[in-house]
C-alpha positions in Angstrom: 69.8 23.6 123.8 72.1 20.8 122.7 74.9 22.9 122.3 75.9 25.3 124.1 79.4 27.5 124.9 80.7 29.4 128.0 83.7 31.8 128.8 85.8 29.3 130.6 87.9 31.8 131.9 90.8 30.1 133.7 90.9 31.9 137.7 93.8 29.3 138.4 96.6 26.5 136.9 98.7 24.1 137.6 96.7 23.2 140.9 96.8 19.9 142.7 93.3 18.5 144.3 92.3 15.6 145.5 88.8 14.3 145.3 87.8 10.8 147.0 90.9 8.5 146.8 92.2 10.3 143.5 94.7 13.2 143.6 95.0 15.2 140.4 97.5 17.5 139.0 98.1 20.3 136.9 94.2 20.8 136.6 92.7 24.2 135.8 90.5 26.3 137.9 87.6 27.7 135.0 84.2 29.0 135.6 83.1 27.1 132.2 79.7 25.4 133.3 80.6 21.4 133.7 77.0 19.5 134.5 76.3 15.9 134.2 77.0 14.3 130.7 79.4 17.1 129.4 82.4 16.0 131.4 85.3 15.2 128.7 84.8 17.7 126.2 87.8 20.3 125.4 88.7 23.4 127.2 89.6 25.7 123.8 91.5 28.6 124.7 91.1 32.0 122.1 93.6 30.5 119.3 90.6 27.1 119.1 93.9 24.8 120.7 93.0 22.5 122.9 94.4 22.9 126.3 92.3 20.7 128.8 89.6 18.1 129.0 86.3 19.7 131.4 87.0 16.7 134.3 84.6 18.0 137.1 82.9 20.5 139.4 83.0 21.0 142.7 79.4 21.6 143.8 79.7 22.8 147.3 82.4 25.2 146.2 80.3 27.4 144.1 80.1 24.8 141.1 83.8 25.7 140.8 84.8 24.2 137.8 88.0 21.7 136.9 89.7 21.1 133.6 92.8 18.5 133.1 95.5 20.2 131.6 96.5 19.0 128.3 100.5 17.9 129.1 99.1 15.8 131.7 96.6 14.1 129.4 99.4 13.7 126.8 101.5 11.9 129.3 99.1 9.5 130.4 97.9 9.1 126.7 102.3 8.4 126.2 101.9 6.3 129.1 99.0 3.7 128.4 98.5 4.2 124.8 102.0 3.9 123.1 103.6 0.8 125.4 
């Protein structure tokens, strides 16, 4: 089972959350399945567009799972990348 694919259905957007000393933005809310060592792949909505990066899960929270929204990855790519 190297491979595998879930519905990632998104139950919420645009939310702000802080975990530790980080607070992040415009992440989505998605019951795909995020374990350990698939962090960072995409979040593919029906069309096969990219629209978040699978960031983290909140265990305690029903493995609730947490996507970065693409315009806020495309801003920080603007950001460090291209100056």
């Amino acid at each position: 089972m190297e491979n595998s694919v879930t519905a990632g259905i998104i139950s919420a957007k645009n939310r702000r959350l802080q975990v530790a000393k980080r607070l992040y933005e415009e992440i989505f809310q998605t019951d795909a399945a995020i374990n350990p060592g698939n962090s960072g792949g995409p979040l593919i909505n029906l069309n096969g567009e990219v629209i978040g990066l699978n960031a983290f899960i909140i265990q305690s929270s029903q493995c609730l799972g947490f996507a970065i929204g693409i315009d806020a990855l495309k801003n920080q790519l603007d950001h460090y990348v291209f100056k």
